[in-house]
C-alpha positions in Angstrom: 0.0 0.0 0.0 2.5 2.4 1.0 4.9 1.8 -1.9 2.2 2.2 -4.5 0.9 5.5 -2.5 5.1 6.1 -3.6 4.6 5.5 -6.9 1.5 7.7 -7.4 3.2 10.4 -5.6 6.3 9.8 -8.1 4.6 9.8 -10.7 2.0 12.8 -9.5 6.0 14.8 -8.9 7.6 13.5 -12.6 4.2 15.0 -14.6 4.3 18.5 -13.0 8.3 18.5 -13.7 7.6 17.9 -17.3 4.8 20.3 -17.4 6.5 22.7 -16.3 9.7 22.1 -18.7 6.9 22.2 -21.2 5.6 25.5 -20.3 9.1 26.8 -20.1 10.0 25.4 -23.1 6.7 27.3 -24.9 7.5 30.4 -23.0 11.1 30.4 -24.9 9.8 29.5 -28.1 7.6 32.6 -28.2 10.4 34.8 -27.9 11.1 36.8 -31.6 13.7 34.9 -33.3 17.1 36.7 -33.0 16.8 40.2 -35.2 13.3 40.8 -34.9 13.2 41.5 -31.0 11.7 44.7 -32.2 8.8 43.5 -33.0 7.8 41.6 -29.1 4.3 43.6 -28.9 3.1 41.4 -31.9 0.9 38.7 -30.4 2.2 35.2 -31.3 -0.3 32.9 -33.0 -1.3 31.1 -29.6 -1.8 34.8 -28.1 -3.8 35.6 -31.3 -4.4 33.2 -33.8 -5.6 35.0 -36.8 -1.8 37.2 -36.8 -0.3 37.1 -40.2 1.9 40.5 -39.8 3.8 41.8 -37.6 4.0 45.8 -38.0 6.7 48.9 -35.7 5.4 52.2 -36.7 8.2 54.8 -35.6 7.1 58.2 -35.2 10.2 60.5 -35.7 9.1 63.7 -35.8 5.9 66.1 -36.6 3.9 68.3 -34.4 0.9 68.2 -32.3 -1.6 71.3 -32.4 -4.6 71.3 -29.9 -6.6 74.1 -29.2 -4.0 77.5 -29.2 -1.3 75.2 -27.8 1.6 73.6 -30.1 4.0 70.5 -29.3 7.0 69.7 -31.1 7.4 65.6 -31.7 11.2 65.7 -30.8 11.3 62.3 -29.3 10.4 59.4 -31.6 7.2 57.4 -30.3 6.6 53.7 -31.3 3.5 51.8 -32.0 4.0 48.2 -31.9 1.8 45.2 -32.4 0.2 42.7 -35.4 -2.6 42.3 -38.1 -4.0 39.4 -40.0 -3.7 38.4 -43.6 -6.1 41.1 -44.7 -4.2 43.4 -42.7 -6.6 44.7 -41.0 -7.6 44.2 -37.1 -4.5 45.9 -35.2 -3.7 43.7 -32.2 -1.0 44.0 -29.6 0.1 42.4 -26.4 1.2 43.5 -23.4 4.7 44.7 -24.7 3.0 46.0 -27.5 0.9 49.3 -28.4 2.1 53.2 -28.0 5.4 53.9 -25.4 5.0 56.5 -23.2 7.4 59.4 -24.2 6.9 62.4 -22.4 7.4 65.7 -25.2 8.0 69.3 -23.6 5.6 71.7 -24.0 7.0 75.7 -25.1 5.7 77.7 -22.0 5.5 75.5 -19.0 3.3 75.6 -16.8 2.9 79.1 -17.1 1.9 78.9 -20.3 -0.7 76.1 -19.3 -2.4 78.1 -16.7 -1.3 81.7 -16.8 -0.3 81.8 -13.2 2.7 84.0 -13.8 3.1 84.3 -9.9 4.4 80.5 -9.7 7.6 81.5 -10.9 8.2 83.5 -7.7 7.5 80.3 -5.4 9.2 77.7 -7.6 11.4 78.7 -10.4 11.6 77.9 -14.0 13.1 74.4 -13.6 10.4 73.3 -11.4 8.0 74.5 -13.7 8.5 72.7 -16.9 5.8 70.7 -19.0 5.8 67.4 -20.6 2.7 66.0 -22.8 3.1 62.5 -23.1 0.5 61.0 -25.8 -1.5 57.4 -24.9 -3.9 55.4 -26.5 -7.4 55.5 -25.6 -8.7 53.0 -27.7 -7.8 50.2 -30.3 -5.9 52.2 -33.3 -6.4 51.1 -37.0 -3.9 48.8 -38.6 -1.0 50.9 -39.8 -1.3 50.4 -43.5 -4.8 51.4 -43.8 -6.1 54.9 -45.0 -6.7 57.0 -43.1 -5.3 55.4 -40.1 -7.3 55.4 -37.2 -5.6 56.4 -33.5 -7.4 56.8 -30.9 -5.4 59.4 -27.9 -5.1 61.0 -24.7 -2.9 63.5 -23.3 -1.5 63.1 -20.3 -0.2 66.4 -19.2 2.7 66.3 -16.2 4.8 68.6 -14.0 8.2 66.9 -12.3 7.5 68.9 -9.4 4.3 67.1 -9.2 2.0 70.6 -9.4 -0.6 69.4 -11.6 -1.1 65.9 -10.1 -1.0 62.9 -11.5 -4.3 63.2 -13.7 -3.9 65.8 -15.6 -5.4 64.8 -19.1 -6.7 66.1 -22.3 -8.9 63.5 -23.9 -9.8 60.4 -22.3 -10.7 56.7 -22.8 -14.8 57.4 -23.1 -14.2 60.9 -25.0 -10.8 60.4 -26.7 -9.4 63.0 -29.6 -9.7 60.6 -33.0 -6.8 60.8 -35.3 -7.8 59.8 -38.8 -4.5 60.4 -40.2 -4.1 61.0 -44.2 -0.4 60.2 -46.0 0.5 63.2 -48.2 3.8 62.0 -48.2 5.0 58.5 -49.7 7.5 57.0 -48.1 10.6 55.2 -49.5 10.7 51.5 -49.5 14.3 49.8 -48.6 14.8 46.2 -47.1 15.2 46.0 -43.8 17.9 43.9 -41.5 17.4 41.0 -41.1 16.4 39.7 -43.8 12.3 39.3 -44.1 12.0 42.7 -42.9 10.2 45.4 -45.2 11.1 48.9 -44.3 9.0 52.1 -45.2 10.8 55.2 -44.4 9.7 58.6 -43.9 6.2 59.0 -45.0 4.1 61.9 -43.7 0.7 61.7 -42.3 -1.6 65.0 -41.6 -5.0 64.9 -39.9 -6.4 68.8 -39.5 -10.3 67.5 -39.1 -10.4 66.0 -35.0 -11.9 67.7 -32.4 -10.1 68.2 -29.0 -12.5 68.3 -25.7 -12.2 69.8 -22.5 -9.1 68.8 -19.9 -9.9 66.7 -16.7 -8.3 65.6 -13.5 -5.9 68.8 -13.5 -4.7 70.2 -10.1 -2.8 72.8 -9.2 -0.7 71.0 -6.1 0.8 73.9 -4.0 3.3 72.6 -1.4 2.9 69.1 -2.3 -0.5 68.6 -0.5 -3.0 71.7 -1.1 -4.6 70.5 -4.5 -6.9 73.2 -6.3 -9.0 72.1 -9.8 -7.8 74.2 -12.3 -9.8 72.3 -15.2 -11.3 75.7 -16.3 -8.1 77.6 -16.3 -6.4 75.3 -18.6 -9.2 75.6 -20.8 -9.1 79.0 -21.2 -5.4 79.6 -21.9 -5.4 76.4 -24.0 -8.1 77.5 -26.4 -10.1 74.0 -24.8 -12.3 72.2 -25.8 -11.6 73.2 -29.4 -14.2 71.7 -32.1 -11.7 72.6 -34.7 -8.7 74.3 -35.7 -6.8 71.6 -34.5 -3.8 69.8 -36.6 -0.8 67.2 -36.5 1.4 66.3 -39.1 4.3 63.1 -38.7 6.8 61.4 -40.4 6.5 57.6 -39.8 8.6 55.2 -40.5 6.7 51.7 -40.5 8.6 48.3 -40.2 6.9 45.1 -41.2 7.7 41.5 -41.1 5.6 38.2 -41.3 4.8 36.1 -38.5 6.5 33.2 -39.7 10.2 35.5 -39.7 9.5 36.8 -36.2 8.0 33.9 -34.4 9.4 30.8 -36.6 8.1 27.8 -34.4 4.6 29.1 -34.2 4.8 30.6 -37.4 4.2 27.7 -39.9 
């Protein structure tokens, strides 16, 4: 009796071993194949099975106008993920989507609110502004025209003085990029090998509407917050129906599934 219960136990101990090996195994087959790490926020086919393509948009530069205020794209943003064979149905997992890069804004917080007086109680270093763009939605796969992309704006202070939820836009009202290419870009092959490169195209969108901001605080000592929603408005020109622009050069990066993800691929 006891040396069967053994056995069980032994045997119970020698499954779980190999399911584990076997999950760890899976785990390092999903990896991209050497080369194509780039391309990690495309779903593999057992995280999505309809993937066909793998696409990295790289936006390198533009400009961002909402409302009377202007942002300079001086730090290149990426936008990650996969579509199927129609290309069509955007998809990314969780190291995919849009990365967070936080672009200053000309004027500060000043600008933002007006409040000239804040220079006297914290400087011009503590009073600098970053805009940092995020998805509020699903965006359109990257080839198609226009191309939808769906954004917030998360506006921030390093001192902290507008809080942490500072946004223009949001994830039930969020500003809708249809973005038109008026400029084509220039097709090279890529490295590796299997990877299509289009360089430098230029996409405009002057037709979305920007609403209101929300969540924004003016934090004074680090613990007296005061809503300064409507002042923001007003010196940004918010909400703004029209009148509002951007224009980007993209660089888009594309490889199949079956280059980046071999083992699952076929």
């Amino acid at each position: 009796m006891l040396r069967n219960t053994k056995t069980k136990l032994l045997t119970l101990v020698g499954a779980a071993l190999m399911g584990l090996m076997l999950f760890a195994s899976m785990a390092h087959a999903t990896e991209p194949a050497a080369g194509f790490e780039r391309f990690a926020g495309c779903p593999t086919k057992t995280e999505k099975e309809t993937m066909s393509s793998c696409q990295l948009v790289r936006i390198t530069s533009g400009n961002f106008k909402m409302g009377s205020k202007e942002v300079p794209i001086e730090k290149e943003m990426q936008l990650s993920g996969g579509t199927n064979a129609k290309g069509s149905e955007f998809t990314f997992n969780s190291k995919g989507g849009l990365t967070k890069v936080a672009q200053k804004v000309p004027g500060g917080v000043i600008g933002l609110t007006g409040l000239t007086w804040l220079l006297e109680f914290f400087g011009s270093e503590a009073l600098t502004l970053y805009a940092t763009t995020e998805l509020a939605g699903t965006p359109g796969a990257p080839l198609s025209e226009p191309t939808f992309l769906p954004i917030k704006v998360h506006l921030t202070n390093p001192a902290g003085l507008l809080g942490s939820t500072c946004y223009v836009g949001s994830n039930s009202e969020p500003i809708e990029l249809h973005l038109h290419t008026i400029a084509l870009p220039k097709f090279h092959a890529g490295e590796p090998a299997g990877v299509s490169v289009f360089e430098n195209a230029v996409k405009f969108d002057n037709e979305f509407s920007a609403p209101g901001a929300n969540g924004c605080k003016l934090v004074l000592f680090g613990f007296i917050p005061i809503s300064i929603n409507g002042l923001v408005n007003s010196q940004s020109g918010l909400p703004a129906p029209t009148g509002n622009e951007t224009t980007q050069t993209i660089t888009l990066e594309l490889a199949s599934i079956k280059k980046v993800y071999p083992p699952e691929g076929f």
